[in-house]
C-alpha positions in Angstrom: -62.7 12.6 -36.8 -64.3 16.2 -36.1 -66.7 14.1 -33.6 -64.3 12.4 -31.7 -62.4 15.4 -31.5 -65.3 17.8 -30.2 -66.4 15.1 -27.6 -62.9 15.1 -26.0 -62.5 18.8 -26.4 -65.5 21.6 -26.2 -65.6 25.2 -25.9 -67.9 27.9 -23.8 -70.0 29.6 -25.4 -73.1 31.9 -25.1 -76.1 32.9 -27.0 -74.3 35.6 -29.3 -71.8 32.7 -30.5 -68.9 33.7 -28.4 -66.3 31.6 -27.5 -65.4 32.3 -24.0 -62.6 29.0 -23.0 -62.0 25.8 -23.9 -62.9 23.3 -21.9 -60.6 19.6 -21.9 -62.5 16.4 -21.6 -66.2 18.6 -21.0 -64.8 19.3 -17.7 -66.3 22.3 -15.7 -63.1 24.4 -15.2 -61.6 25.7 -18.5 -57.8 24.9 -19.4 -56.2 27.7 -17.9 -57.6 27.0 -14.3 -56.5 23.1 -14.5 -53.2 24.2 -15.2 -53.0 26.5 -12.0 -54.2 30.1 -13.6 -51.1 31.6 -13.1 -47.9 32.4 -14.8 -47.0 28.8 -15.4 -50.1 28.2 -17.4 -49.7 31.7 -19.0 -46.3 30.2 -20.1 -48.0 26.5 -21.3 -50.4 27.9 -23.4 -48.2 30.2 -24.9 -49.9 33.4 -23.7 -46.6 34.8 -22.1 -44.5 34.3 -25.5 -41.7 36.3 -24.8 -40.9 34.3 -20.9 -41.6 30.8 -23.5 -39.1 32.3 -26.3 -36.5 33.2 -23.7 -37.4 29.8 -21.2 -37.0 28.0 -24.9 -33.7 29.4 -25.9 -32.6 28.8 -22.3 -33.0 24.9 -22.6 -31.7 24.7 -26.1 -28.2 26.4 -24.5 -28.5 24.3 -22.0 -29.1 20.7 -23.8 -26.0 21.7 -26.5 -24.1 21.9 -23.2 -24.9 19.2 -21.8 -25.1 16.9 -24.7 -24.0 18.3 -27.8 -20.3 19.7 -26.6 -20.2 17.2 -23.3 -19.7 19.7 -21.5 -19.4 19.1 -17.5 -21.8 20.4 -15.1 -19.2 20.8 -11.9 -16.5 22.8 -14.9 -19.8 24.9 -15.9 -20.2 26.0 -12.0 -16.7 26.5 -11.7 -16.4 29.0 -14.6 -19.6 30.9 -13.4 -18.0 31.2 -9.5 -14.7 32.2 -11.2 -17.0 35.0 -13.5 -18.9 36.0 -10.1 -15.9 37.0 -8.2 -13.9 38.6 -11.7 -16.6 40.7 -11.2 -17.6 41.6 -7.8 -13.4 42.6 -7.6 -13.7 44.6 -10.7 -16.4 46.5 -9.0 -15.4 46.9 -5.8 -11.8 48.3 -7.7 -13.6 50.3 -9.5 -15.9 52.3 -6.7 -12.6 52.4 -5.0 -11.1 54.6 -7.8 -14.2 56.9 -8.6 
């Protein structure tokens, strides 16, 4: 098992022992790179946890929504246009006054 696993996955590493990035399928670029080497892969690979924790508790609110309470998507846009302008008047009233 270890062997198939090590032939389909392999890290760097240099003389001291050091383990600088895997590497998927012995390719030449490591993990990070494949994936774009930006915030998106920061986010895949978990190295951005609190964007992943808040991006995961986003799609959970979303899904119960959606599937859970059947909940409509044209209602949902409806209630947040509604919310926009409660509160663009309530601020415009209320610069007005102070």
């Amino acid at each position: 098992m270890y062997r198939k696993l090590r032939l389909m996955y392999s890290f760097n590493s240099d003389d001291n022992g050091e383990i600088h990035g895997a590497k998927l399928f012995r390719c030449e670029k490591p993990i990070h790179h494949v994936l774009g080497g930006g915030r998106v892969a920061d986010v895949l690979l978990w190295r951005n946890r609190n964007v992943l924790v808040v991006l995961l508790i986003a799609m959970t609110v979303i899904w119960f929504l959606f599937k859970v309470a059947e909940y409509n998507f044209v209602i949902l846009l409806c209630h947040i246009l509604i919310s926009t302008l409660l509160v663009i008047f309530i601020w415009h009233t209320a610069t007005e006054i102070f």
